[in-house]
C-alpha positions in Angstrom: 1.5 0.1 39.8 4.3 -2.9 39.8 6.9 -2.6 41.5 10.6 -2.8 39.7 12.4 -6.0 39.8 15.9 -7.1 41.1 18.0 -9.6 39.6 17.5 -12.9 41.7 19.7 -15.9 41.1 19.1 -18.1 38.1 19.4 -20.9 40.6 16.4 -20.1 42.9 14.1 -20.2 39.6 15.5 -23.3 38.4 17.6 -22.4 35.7 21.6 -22.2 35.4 23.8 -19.0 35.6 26.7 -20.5 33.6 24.0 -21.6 30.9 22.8 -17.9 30.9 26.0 -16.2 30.4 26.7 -18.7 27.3 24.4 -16.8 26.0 25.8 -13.5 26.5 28.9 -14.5 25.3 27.4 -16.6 22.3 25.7 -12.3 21.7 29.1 -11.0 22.0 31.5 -13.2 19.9 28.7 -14.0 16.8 26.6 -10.8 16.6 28.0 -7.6 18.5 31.9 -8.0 17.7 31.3 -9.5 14.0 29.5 -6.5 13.4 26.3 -8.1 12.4 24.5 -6.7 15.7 25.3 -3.0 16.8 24.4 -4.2 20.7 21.5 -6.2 22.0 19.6 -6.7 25.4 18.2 -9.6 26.9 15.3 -9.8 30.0 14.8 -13.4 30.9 12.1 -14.2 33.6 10.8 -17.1 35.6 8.7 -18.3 38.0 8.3 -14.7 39.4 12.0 -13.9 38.7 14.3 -11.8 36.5 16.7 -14.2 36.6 19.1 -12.7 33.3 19.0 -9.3 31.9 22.0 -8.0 30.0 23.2 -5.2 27.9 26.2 -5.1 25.7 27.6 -3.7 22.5 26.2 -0.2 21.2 22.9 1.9 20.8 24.5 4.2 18.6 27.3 3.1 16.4 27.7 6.7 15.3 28.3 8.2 18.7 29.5 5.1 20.5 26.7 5.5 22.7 26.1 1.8 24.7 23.0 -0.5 25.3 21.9 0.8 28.9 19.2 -0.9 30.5 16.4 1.7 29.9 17.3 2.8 25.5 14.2 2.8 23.9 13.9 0.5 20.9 11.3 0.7 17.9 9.1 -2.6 18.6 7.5 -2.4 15.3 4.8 -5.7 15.3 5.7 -6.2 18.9 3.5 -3.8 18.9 0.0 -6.1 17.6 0.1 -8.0 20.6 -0.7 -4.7 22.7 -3.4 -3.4 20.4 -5.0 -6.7 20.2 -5.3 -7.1 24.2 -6.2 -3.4 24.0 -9.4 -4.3 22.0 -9.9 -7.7 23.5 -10.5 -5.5 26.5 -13.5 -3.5 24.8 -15.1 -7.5 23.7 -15.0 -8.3 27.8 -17.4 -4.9 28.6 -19.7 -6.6 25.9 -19.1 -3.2 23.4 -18.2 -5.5 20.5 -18.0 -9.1 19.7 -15.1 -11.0 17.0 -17.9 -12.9 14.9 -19.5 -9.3 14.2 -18.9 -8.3 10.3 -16.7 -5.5 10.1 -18.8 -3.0 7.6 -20.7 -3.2 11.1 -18.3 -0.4 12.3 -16.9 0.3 8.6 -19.9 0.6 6.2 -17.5 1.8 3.0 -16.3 -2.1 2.8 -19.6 -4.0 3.1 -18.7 -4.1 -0.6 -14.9 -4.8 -0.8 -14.3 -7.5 -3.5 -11.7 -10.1 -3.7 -8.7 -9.4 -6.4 -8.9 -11.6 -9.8 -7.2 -8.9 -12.3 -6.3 -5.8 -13.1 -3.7 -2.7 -11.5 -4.3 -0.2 -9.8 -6.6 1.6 -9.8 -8.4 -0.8 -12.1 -9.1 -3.9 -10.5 -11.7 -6.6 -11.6 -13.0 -8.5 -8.9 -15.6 -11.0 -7.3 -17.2 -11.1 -4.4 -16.3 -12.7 -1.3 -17.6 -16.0 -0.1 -18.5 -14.0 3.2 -17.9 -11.0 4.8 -15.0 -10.0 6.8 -15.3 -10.7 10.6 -13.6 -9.3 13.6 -11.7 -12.4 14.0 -10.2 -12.1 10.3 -8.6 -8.6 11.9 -7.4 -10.4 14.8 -6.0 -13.1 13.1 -4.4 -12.1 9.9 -7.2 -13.8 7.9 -8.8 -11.0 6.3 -7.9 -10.8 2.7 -5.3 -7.5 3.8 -1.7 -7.4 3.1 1.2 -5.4 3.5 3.2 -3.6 0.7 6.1 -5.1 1.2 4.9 -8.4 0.4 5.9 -7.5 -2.9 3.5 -10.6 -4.2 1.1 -9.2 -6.9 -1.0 -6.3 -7.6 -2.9 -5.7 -4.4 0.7 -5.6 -2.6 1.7 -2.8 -5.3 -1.5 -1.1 -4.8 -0.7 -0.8 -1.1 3.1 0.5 -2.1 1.1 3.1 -4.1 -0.6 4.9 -1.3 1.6 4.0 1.1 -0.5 1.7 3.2 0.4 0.7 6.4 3.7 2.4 6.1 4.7 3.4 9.7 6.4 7.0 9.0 3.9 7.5 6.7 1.6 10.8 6.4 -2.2 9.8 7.0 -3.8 9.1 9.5 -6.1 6.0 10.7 -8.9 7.7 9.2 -7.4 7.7 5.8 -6.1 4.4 5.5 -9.6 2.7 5.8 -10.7 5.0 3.1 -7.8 4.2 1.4 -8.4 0.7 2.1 -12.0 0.7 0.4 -10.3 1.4 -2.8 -8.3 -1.9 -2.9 -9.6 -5.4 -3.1 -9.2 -7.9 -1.0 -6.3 -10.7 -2.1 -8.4 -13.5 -0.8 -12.4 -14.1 0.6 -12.3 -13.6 4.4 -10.7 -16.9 6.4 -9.5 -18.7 3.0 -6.2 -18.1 4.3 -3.4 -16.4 6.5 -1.4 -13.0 5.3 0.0 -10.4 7.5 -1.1 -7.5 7.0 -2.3 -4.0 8.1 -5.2 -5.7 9.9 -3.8 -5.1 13.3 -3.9 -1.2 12.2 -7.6 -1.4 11.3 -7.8 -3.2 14.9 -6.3 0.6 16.4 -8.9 2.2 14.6 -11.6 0.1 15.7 -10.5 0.6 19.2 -10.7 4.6 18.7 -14.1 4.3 17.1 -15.5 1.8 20.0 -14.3 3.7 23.2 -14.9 6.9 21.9 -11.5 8.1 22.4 -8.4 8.2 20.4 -6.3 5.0 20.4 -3.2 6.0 21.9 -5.3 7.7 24.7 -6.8 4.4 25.2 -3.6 2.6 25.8 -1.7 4.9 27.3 -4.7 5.1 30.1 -5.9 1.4 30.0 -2.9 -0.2 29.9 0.8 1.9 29.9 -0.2 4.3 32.7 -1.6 1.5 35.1 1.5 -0.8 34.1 4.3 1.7 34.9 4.9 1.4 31.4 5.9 4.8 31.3 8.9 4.8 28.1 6.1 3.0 26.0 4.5 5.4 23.2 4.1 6.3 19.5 7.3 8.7 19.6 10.1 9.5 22.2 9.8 12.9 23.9 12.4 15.6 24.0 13.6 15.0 27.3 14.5 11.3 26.3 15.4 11.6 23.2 18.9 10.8 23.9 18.0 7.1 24.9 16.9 6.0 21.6 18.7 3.6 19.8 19.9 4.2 16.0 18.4 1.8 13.8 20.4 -0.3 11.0 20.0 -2.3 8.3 21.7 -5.5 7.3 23.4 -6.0 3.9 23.0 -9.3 2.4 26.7 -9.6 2.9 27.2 -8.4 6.5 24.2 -10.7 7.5 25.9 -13.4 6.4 29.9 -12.9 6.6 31.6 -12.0 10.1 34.2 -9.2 10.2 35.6 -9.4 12.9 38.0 -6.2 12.6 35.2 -3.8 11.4 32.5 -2.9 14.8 30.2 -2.1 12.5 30.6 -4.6 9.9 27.8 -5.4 7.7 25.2 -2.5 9.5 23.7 0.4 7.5 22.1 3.3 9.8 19.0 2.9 8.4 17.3 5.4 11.1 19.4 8.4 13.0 17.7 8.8 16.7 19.0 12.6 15.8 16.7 12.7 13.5 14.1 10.1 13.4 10.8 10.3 12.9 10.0 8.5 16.1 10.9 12.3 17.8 7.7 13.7 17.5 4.2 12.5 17.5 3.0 10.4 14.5 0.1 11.3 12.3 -0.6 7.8 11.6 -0.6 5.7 14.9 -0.1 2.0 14.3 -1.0 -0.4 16.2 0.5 -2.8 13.8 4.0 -1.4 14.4 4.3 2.3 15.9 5.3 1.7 19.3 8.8 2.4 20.8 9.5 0.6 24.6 11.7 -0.5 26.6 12.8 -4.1 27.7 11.5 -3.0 31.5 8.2 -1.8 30.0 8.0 -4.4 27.5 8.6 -7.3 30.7 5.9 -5.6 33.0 3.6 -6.2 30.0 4.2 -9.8 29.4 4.5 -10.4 33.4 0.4 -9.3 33.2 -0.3 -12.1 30.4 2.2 -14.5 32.1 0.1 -14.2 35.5 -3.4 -14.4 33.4 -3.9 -11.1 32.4 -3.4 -9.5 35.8 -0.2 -8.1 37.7 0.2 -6.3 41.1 -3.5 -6.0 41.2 -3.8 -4.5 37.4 -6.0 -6.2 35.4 -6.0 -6.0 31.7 -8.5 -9.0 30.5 -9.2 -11.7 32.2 -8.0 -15.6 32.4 -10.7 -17.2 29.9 -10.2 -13.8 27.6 -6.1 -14.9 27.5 -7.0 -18.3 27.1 -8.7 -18.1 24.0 -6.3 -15.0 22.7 -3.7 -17.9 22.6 -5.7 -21.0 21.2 -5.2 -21.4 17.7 -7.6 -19.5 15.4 -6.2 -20.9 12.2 -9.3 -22.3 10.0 -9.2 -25.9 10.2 -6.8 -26.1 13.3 -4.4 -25.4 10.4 -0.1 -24.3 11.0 1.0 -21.4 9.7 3.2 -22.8 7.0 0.2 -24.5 6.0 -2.4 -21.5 5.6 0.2 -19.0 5.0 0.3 -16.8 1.4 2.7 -14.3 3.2 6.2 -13.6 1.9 6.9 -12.4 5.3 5.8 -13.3 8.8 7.6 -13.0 12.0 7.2 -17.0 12.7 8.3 -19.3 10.1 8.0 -22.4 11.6 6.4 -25.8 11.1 4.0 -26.7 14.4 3.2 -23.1 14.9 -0.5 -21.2 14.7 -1.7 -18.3 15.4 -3.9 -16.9 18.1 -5.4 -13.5 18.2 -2.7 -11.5 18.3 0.5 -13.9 18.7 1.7 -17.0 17.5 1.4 -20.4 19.2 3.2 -23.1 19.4 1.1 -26.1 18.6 3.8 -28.9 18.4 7.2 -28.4 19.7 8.3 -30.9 17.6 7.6 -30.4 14.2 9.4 -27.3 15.3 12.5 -28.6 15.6 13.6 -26.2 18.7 12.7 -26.6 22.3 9.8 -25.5 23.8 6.3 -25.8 24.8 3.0 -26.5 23.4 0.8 -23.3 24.2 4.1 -20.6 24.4 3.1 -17.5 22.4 5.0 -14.7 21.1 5.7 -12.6 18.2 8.7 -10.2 17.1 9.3 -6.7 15.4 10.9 -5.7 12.1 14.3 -4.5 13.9 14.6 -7.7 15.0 12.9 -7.3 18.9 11.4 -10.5 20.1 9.4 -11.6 22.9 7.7 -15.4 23.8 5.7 -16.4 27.1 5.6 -19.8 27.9 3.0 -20.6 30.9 4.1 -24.6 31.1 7.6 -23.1 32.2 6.7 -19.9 34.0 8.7 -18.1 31.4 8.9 -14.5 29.5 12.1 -13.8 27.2 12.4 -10.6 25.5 15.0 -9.4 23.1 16.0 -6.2 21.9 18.6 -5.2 19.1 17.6 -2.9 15.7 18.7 -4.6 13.3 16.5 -4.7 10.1 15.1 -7.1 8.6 14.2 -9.4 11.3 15.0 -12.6 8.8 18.9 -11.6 8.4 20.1 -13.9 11.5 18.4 -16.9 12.7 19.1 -15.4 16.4 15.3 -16.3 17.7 16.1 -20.2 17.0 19.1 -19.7 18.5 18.0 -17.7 21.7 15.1 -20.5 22.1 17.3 -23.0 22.1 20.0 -21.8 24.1 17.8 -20.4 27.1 15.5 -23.2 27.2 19.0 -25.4 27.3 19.0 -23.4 31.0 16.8 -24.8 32.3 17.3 -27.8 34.7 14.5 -28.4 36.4 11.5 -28.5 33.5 7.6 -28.4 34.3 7.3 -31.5 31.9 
C-alpha cells in the first residue's frame, strides 16, 4: 500500500513557492471571499513530490465547518477515469477486447436504431451504419447522451426515465433495459457526445468479472491504493467530513460580493442529508464516486508512474499509452466532433482518449501546457490533469455546480504551470 506523502519544497521539484501561494491567494480574494466558492483544495505534485496542497474557505457554509485536508467531495465524472482503467484492466487478462460489438455482452441492443423522428415513446428510426463497439463506450462515441443535454428528443427521452441520473432509483440492470427503449442520436463513431456510456462501461465490468462493480474497484483498485475514503456513499462514521454542495446562480457566478461569504451559492446538496449517506441503488461509474484529494492523488500518482505505484499495479505502460492517444475518428478535436451541449473540456487542440481528454496541441489551446497531458473534471467543479512531459498531477476540489460557472480550470492551468521554472521542454 503507498505510503502518505509530506510536503517537500517546491524548490527541490523545480517549481516556485511564491508562484504557488499566488495561487492560494488568487483562490482566496476571487473565489472563496467573493462568495462564488464556499472553500476549495488544491494537491499539486511533481517529479515524485507534493510540492502544494492547501485548504481554505468552508466545507459547510451552513455550519461553518472548514476545508480540512481529508473532506470528502462528490467527484461526479472524475469518476469515468476510474471505471475506464477498471475495465481496461479486464481487456489486459484477455476477458474482452474494445473492437468487440457490444450486443456481444448486451443482446437487447443488437437492434438499437439511430433517432430520425418522433417522442417518446414513439420514435422512427434507421439503422446504424455499424454496430456499437466497445471503443464507442470508452470514448463517448456511441450514439448515448445524457438528459441534460437538453438537445432534442432522445435527451428528453432520457429526462423521462431518468437515465443516468446519479440519485436516481434503478439500478445498472435497469438502465440498459431502459436504454433498449431509446434510439441512438447518431450511428456508432459518427461523432462525440457525453453521455451515460461510461455507466454501461460499470455494468460491463460487473457482467465480465462476475462480481459487482463496486466490489471490483474497491478490491482491484481502492483497497490496494490506500484509497480508503473513495466509494459510492460516505459511511456513518464519516459522515461529518462531507462537504455541502452548492449551486451557482447566474448572478453570483458572475458578480463578486465581497460583503456576503456566501454570495452567489445555493446549497444545492445538505451532507445532513444527502443521498451520498447510504449506499446507492444505481452505482455510476459515470459519476457516483465521493474521494478525497489524498485518495484522488494516490490514484493519478499510479497513472503518472505508468500504471504502477509502490509496487501496485493497475494496467500496464502500453495499456496507459494507448488509454491516452487520441481515439477521436479521424484524429479529429473535440470542438470538431463534438454534438454535446456539455463536456468537461471545451477547448480547441484537445481529444479524447479512453477515458480522459488529451491535449493534442497546446497551442490552439491558448493555455500552457503539454502535448499528451490528460485529465478530466466533475460536475461540482473537481478537476484533475496528469502531464508525463512535466512529471505533473494537479487536482482540485471545491462543490460548486455547474462546473462551467468560473473559468477557474484555465486559470489554475495557467497559473501553476507559470511555477514552473525549470520546464522538461
Amino acid at each position: 500500500m503507498p505510503s502518505p506523502l509530506s510536503l517537500a519544497s517546491p524548490e527541490a521539484a523545480g517549481m516556485s513557492k511564491s508562484a504557488l501561494e499566488r495561487i492560494d491567494r488568487h483562490l482566496r480574494e476571487r473565489y472563496i471571499e467573493a462568495g462564488r466558492f464556499p472553500g476549495t483544495q488544491l494537491m499539486v505534485y511533481r517529479r515524485g513530490q507534493l510540492v502544494h496542497n492547501s485548504s481554505m474557505g468552508l466545507a459547510d457554509i451552513e455550519r461553518k465547518v472548514a476545508v480540512k485536508d481529508d473532506t470528502i467531495y462528490r467527484i461526479y465524472s472524475m469518476t469515468k477515469p476510474v471505471t475506464s482503467i477498471a475495465f481496461m484492466m479486464l481487456v489486459e487478462e484477455g476477458r474482452v477486447a474494445l473492437d468487440e460489438p457490444v450486443h456481444k455482452y448486451i443482446p437487447e441492443w443488437k437492434n438499437l436504431g439511430v433517432f430520425q423522428a418522433g417522442i417518446w415513446p414513439a420514435f422512427l428510426t434507421r439503422p446504424p451504419s455499424r454496430p456499437m463497439q466497445i471503443i464507442d463506450l470508452m470514448r463517448h462515441t456511441s450514439g448515448l447522451t445524457y438528459g441534460f443535454q437538453q438537445r432534442g428528443n432522445v435527451d428528453a427521452a432520457y429526462r423521462d426515465l431518468k437515465i443516468g441520473e446519479v440519485e436516481k432509483a434503478g439500478t445498472l440492470q435497469s438502465l440498459v433495459a431502459d436504454l433498449a427503449k431509446i434510439p441512438l442520436e447518431f450511428s456508432p463513431g459518427e461523432a462525440w457526445n457525453y453521455s451515460v456510456s461510461t455507466d454501461v462501461i460499470g455494468y460491463l465490468i460487473g457482467l465480465i468479472s462476475g462480481k459487482p462493480f463496486e466490489t471490483f474497484l474497491q478490491e482491484r483498485i481502492f483497497a490496494p491504493l490506500g484509497m480508503k475514503d473513495t466509494g459510492f456513499f460516505v459511511p456513518a462514521e464519516k459522515d461529518r467530513r462531507l462537504a455541502a454542495c452548492y449551486s451557482a446562480s447566474p448572478q453570483g457566478a458572475m458578480t463578486f460580493h465581497a460583503t456576503d461569504r456566501k454570495g452567489g451559492l445555493t446549497l444545492q446538496d445538505d451532507p445532513a442529508t444527502s443521498s451520498f449517506l447510504s449506499p446507492p441503488s444505481f452505482i455510476s461509474g459515470g459519476g457516483g464516486l465521493c474521494s478525497t484529494s489524498a485518495d484522488y492523488l494516490a490514484f493519478c500518482r499510479a497513472l503518472l508512474n505508468g500504471g504502477e505505484l509502490d509496487g501496485v499495479r493497475l494496467v500496464g505502460p502500453k495499456t496507459l499509452q494507448l488509454m491516452t492517444s487520441n481515439h477521436l475518428p479521424g484524429g479529429k478535436t473535440l470542438p470538431e466532433l463534438s454534438r454535446s451541449l456539455f463536456s468537461e473540456a471545451t477547448y480547441h487542440g484537445i481529444g479524447f482518449g479512453l477515458g480522459f481528454s488529451v491535449t493534442l496541441d497546446p497551442a490552439r489551446t491558448l493555455i500552457p501546457g503539454s502535448a499528451g497531458e490528460y485529465a478530466w473534471g466533475g460536475a461540482a467543479t473537481t478537476s484533475f490533469w496528469i502531464d508525463p512531459v512535466e512529471e505533473l498531477i494537479a487536482i482540485f476540489m471545491t462543490q460548486v455546480l455547474p462546473s462551467t460557472a468560473t473559468p477557474i480550470r484555465r486559470e489554475l492551468r495557467t497559473m501553476i504551470y507559470s511555477a514552473i521554472n525549470d520546464s522538461n521542454l
